[in-house]
One Martini backbone bead per residue (centre of mass of N, CA, C, O) as a GRO file, in nm:
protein
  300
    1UNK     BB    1   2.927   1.328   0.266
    2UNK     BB    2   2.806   1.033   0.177
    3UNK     BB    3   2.656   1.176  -0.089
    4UNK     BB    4   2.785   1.426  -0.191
    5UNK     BB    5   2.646   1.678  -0.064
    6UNK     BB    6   2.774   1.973   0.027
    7UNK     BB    7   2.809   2.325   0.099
    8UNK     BB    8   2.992   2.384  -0.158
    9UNK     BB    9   2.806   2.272  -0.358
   10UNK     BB   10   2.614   2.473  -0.331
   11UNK     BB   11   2.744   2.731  -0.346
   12UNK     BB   12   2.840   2.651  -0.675
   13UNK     BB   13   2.559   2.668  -0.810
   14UNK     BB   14   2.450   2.915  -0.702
   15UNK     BB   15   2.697   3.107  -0.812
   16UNK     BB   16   2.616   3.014  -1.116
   17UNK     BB   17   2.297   3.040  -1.158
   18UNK     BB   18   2.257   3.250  -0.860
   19UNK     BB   19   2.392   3.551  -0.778
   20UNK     BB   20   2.183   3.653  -0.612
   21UNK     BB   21   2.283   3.421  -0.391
   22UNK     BB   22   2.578   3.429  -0.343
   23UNK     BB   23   2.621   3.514  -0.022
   24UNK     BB   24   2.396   3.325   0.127
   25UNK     BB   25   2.380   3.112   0.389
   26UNK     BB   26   2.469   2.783   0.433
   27UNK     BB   27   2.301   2.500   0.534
   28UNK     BB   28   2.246   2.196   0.680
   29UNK     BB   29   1.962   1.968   0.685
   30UNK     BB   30   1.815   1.775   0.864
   31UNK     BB   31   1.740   1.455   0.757
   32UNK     BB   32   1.509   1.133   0.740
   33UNK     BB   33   1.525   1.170   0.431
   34UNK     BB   34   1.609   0.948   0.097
   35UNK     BB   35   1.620   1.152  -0.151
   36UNK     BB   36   1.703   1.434  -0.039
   37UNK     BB   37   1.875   1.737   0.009
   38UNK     BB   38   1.931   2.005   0.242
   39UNK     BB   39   1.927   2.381   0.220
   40UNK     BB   40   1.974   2.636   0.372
   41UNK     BB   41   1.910   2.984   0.213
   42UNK     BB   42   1.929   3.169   0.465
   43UNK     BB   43   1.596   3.288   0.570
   44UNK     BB   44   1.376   3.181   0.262
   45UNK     BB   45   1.555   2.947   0.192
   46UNK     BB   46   1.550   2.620  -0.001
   47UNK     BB   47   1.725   2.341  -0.108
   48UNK     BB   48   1.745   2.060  -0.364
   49UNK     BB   49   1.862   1.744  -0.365
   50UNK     BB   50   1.944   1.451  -0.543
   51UNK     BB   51   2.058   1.108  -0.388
   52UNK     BB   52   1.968   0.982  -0.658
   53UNK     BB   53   1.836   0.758  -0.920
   54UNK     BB   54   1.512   0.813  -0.790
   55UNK     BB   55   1.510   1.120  -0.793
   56UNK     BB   56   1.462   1.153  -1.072
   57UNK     BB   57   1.231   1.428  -1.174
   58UNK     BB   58   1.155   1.596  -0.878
   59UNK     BB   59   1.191   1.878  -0.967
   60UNK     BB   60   1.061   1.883  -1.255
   61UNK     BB   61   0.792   1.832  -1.130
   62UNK     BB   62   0.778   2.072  -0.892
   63UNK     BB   63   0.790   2.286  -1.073
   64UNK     BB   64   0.547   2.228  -1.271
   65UNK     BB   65   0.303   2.198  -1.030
   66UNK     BB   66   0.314   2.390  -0.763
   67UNK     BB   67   0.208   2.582  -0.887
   68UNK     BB   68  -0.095   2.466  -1.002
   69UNK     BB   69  -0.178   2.370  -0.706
   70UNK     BB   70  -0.147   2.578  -0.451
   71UNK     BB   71  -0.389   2.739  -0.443
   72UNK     BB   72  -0.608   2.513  -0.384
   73UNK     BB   73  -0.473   2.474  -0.095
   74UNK     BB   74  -0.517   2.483   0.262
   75UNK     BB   75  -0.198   2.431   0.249
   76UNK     BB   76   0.144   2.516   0.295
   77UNK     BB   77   0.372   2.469  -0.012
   78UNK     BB   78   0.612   2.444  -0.180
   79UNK     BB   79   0.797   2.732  -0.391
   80UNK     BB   80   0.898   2.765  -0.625
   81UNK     BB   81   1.234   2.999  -0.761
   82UNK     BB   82   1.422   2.769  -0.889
   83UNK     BB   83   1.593   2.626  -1.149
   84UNK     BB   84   1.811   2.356  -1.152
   85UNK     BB   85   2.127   2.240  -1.275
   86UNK     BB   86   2.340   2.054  -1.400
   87UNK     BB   87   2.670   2.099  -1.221
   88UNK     BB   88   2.991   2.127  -1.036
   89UNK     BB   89   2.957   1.813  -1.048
   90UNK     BB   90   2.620   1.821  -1.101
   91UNK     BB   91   2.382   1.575  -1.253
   92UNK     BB   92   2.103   1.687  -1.127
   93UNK     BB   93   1.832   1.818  -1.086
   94UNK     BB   94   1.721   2.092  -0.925
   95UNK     BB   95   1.622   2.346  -0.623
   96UNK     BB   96   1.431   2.646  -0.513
   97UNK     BB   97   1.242   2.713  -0.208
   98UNK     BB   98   1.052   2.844  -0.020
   99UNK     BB   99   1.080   2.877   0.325
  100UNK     BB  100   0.912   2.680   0.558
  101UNK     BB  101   0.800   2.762   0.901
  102UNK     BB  102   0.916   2.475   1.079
  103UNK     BB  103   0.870   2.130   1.193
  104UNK     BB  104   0.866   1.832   1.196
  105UNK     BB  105   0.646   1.573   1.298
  106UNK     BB  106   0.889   1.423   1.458
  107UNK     BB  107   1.040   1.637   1.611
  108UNK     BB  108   0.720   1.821   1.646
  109UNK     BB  109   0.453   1.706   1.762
  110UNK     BB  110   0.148   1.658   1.736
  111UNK     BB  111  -0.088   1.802   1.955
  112UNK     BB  112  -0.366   1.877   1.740
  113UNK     BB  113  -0.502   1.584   1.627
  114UNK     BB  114  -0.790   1.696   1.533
  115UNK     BB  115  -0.707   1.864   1.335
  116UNK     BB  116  -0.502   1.756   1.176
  117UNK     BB  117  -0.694   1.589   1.049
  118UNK     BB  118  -0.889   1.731   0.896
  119UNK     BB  119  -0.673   1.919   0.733
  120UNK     BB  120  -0.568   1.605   0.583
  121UNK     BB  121  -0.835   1.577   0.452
  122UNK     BB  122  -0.883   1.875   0.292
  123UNK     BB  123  -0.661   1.835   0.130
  124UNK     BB  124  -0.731   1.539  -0.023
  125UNK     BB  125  -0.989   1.682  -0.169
  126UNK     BB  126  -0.845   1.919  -0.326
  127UNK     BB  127  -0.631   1.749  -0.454
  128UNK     BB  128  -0.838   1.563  -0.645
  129UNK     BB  129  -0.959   1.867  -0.763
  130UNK     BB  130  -0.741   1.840  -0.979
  131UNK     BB  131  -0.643   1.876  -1.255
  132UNK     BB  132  -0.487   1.584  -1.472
  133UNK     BB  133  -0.358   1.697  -1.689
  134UNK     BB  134  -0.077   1.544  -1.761
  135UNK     BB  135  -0.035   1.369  -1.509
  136UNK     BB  136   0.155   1.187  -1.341
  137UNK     BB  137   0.278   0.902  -1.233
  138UNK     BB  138   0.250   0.751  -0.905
  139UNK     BB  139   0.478   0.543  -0.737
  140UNK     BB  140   0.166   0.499  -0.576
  141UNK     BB  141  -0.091   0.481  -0.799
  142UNK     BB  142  -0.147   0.202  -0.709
  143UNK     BB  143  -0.119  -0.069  -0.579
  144UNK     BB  144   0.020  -0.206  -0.325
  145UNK     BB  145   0.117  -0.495  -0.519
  146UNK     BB  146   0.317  -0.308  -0.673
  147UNK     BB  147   0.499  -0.163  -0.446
  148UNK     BB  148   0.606  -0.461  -0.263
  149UNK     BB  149   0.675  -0.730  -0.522
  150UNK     BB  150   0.681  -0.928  -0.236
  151UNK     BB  151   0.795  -0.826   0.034
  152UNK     BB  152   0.610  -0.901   0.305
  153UNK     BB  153   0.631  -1.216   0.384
  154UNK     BB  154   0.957  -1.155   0.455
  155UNK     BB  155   0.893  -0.936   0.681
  156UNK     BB  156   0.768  -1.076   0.840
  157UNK     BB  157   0.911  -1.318   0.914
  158UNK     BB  158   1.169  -1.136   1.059
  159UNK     BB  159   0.994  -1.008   1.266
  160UNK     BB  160   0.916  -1.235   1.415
  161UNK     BB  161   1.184  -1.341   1.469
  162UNK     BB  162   1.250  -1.107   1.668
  163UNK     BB  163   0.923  -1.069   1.822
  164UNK     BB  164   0.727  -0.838   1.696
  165UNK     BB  165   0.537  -1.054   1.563
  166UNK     BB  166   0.239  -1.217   1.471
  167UNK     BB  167   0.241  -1.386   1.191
  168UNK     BB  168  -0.051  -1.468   1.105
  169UNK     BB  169  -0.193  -1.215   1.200
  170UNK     BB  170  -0.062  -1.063   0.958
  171UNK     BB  171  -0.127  -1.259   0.715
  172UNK     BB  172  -0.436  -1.249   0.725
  173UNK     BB  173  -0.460  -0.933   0.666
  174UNK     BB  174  -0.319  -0.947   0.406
  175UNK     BB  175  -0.548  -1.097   0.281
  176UNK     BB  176  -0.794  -0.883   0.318
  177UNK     BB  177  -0.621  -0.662   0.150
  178UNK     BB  178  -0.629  -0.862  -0.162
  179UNK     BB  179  -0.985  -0.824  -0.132
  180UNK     BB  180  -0.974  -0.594  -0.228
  181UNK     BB  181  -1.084  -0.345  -0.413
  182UNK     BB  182  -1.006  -0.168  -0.675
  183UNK     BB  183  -0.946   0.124  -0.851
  184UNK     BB  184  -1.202   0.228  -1.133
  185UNK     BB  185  -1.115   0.511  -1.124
  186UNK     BB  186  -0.995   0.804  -1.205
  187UNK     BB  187  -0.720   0.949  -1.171
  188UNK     BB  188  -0.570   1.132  -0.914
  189UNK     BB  189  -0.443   1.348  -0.710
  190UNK     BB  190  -0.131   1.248  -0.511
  191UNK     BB  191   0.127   1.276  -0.225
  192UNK     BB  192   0.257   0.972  -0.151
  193UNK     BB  193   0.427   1.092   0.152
  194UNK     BB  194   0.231   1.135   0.432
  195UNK     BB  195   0.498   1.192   0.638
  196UNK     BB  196   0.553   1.321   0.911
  197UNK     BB  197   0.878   1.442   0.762
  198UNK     BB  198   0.611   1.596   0.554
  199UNK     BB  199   0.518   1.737   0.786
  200UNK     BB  200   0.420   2.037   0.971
  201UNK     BB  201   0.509   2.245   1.260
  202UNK     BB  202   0.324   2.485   1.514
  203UNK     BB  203   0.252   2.519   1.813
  204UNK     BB  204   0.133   2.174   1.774
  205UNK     BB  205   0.041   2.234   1.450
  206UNK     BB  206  -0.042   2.200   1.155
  207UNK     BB  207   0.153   2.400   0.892
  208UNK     BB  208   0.269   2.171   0.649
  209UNK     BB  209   0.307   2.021   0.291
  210UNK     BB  210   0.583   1.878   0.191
  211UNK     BB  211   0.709   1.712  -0.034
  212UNK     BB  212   0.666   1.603  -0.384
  213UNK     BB  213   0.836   1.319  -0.520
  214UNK     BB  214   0.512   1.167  -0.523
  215UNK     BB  215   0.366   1.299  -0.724
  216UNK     BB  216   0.044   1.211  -0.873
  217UNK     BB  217  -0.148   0.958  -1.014
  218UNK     BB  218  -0.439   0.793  -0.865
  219UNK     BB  219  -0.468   0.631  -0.573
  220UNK     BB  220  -0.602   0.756  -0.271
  221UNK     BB  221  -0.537   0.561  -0.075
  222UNK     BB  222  -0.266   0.676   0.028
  223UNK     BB  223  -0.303   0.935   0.186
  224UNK     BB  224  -0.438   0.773   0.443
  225UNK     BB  225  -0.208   0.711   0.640
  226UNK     BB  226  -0.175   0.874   0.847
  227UNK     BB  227  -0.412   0.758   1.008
  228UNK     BB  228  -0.136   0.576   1.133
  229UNK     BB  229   0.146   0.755   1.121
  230UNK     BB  230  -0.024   0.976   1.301
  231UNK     BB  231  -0.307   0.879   1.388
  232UNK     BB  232  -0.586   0.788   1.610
  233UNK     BB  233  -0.814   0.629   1.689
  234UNK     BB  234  -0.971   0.888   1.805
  235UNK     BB  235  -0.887   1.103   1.521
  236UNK     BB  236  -0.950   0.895   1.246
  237UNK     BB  237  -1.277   0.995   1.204
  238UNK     BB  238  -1.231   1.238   1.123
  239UNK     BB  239  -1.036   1.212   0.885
  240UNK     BB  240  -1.221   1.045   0.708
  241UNK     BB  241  -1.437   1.204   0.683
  242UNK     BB  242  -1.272   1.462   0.611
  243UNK     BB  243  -1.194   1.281   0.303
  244UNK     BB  244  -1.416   1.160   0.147
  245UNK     BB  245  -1.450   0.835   0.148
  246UNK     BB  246  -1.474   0.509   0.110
  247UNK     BB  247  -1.475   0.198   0.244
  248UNK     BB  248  -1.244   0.086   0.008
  249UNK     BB  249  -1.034   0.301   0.041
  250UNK     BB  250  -0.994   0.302   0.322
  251UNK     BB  251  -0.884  -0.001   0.338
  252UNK     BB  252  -0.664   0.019   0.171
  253UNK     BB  253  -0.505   0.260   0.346
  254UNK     BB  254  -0.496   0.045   0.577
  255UNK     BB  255  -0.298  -0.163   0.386
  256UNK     BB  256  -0.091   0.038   0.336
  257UNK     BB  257   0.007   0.075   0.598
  258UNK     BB  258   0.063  -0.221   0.675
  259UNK     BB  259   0.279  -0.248   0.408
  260UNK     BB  260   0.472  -0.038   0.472
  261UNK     BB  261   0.554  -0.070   0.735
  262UNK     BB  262   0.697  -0.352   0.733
  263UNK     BB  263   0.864  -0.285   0.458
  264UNK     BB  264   1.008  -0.055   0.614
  265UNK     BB  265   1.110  -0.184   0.900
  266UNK     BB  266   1.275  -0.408   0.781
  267UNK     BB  267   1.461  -0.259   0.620
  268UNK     BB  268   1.595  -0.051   0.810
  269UNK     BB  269   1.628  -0.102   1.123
  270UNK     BB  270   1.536  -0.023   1.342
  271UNK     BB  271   1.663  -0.076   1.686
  272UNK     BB  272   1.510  -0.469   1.670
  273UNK     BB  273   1.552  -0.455   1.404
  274UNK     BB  274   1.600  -0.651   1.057
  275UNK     BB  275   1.764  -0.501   0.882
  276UNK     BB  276   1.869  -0.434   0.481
  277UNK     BB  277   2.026  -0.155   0.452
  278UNK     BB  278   2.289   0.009   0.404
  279UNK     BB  279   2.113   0.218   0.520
  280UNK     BB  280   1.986   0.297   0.850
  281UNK     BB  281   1.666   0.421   0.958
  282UNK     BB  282   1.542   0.504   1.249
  283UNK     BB  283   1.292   0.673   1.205
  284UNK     BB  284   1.137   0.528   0.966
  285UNK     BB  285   1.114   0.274   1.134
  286UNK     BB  286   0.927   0.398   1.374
  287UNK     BB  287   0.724   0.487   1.184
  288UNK     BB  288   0.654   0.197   1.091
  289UNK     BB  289   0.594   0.060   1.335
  290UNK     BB  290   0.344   0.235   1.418
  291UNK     BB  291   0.166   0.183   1.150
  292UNK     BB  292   0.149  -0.155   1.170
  293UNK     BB  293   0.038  -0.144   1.459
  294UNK     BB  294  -0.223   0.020   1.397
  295UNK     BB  295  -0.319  -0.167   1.187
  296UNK     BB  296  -0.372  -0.407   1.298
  297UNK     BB  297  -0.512  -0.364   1.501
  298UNK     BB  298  -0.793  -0.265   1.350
  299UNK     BB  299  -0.811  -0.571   1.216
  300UNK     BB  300  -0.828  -0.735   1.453
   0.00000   0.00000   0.00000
């Protein structure tokens, strides 16, 4: 595999580290996620491995933590049951988790996005209300203007040169969302990545929350994102109501929706974008796309 991290090398972790688990048979997961390799063991369980150094300390983390979070959470999340260390030429640690069974929302959509919303917000008031004592910050626990460090104006520029948008209404949108009021109280917990490819389903209804990678303390207003990457206009007052934010909070997270998608539409380069990566992931850009079409509609 392009990241050199394939079946045989899973074999001889689980070998040396988890003989228990040694007979086990490996396969990997497909997956449009950027941090992580993912291999099911067995029919229990399921492995992860970072596929590069910004993904360094995601597994000590979530070992470390979803243990203490996940009693709390109305949805089921990965549980840990193994912490892997560097070995076998493999340096970074890695993780062994109970396999959550259904499919990403992305590869099979929410059909009933109605609870969707409901149980999405009920999760983040949850997660919110979890002691942060100790809790790490999370790489997304500030402002917007932490994490795209100038880069939505050029990703702007390049979406309207190829025809995807309205340049001046995307840069309007954009200042409305720079004059709002930041987060003055304590960061709470958020789970920093709740896109499609993080949420499960079976048969049509969401039924669990994946990938804590970005697990930590911040403005909760990232969290609100579903709102634009996977709910409608009309089923988003629901996520709303039941998410239980004031409405700067509301409107941060849909400026996140919106820089979130542009930055990340322009870098990946799905379809008829014009991507900067060097590996293109048109999954994540077609989430892109529709997140920040959805957000600017709002905005409109």
């Amino acid at each position: 595999m392009a990241d050199g991290i394939d079946e045989g090398l899973v074999r001889r972790l689980v070998g040396a580290q988890f003989p228990r688990w040694a007979g086990l048979g490996v396969r990997r997961v497909d997956s449009a996620g950027t941090d992580n390799a993912m291999f099911r063991l067995g029919d229990e369980l399921v492995v992860r491995l970072p596929r590069a150094q910004w993904a360094d300390g995601q597994a000590e983390k979530e070992q470390r933590w979803l243990p203490r979070l996940a009693p709390g959470l109305p949805l089921p999340v990965p549980v840990p049951v193994g912490a892997g260390v560097p070995g076998e030429g493999f340096g970074r640690a890695w993780g062994v988790y109970a396999w959550l069974d259904g499919a990403d929302a992305w590869a099979s959509p929410v059909a009933d996005l109605a609870h969707a919303a409901e149980e999405l917000g009920r999760f983040g008031v949850a997660l919110r209300a979890a002691d942060t004592t100790g809790g790490p910050r999370s790489f997304r626990g500030g402002s917007v203007t932490d994490w795209e460090g100038g880069a939505l104006p050029g990703a702007v520029a390049a979406l309207a040169a190829a025809g995807l948008l309205d340049e001046r209404a995307a840069l309007d949108a954009w200042e409305r969302v720079l004059a709002l009021p930041a987060w003055d109280r304590d960061p709470v917990w958020i789970h920093g990545d709740l896109l499609p490819g993080n949420l499960l389903t079976r048969d049509g209804r969401l039924s669990a929350v994946i990938d804590f990678g970005g697990l930590g303390t911040g403005d909760p207003a990232v969290d609100l994102m579903p709102g634009w990457t996977l709910l409608t206009a009309a089923t988003r007052p629901r996520f709303r109501a039941a998410s239980r934010v004031d409405d700067a909070t509301w409107a941060r997270g849909r400026g996140w929706a919106l820089c979130w998608g542009l930055v990340t539409d322009h870098h990946y380069g799905g379809g008829d974008g014009p991507g900067t990566a060097a590996v293109p992931n048109p999954v994540l850009a077609a989430v892109a796309r529709r997140t920040w079409t959805e957000a600017l509609a709002d905005l409109a």
